[in-house]
N, C-alpha and C positions, 0 to 999 in steps of 0.2 A: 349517417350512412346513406347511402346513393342506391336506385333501385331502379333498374332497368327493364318495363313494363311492358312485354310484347302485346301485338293484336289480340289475343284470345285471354289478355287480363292477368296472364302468368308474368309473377313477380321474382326478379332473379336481383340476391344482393349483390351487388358489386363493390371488392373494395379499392377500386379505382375506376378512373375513367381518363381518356384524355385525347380527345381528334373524334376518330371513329374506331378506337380500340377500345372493349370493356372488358374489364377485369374482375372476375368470379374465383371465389376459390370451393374447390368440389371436394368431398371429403372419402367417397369413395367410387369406382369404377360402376356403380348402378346409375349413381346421380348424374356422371358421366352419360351415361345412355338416356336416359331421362330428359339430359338436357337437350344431347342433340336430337334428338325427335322433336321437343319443341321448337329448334330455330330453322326453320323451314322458310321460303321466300315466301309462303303466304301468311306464315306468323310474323316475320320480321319485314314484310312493306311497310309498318308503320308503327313505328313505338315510341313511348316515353320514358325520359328519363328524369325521373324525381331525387331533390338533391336537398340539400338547408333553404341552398339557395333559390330554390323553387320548380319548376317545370320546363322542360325542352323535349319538342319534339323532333322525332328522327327519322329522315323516310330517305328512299334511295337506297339503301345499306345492302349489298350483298353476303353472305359470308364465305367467307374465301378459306378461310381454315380454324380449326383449333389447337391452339398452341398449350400442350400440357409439359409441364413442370411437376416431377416428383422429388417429395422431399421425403427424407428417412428421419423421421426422429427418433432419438435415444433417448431416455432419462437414464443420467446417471446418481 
């Protein structure tokens, strides 16, 4: 699992990654708020991303938006 490490050490799991997209999945509309309070341009000038395959760091990065996808589960 891959962990995308901003400035102030807060660790967000991601279950994907790939360019300059990273991929989160949030489980309810608080953690939503939560998150975006931490991606701020002075938390995100400079992060890492921790993977298997070891360490990369990411600077430059603006955020330009959040892209949410709601899913409805059932148990049947």
């Amino acid at each position: 699992m891959s962990k995308l490490i901003l400035k102030d050490k807060t660790e967000i799991e991601l279950s994907t990654h790939y360019g300059d997209t990273f991929v989160t999945v949030i489980d309810n509309f608080a953690e939503l708020d939560e998150l975006k309070d931490k991606l701020t341009d002075a938390n995100t000038v400079i992060m890492t991303v921790q993977s298997d395959s070891g360490e990369e760091t990411v600077t430059g990065l603006k955020l330009q938006g959040i892209t949410i996808n709601l899913l409805k589960m059932r148990w049947v």
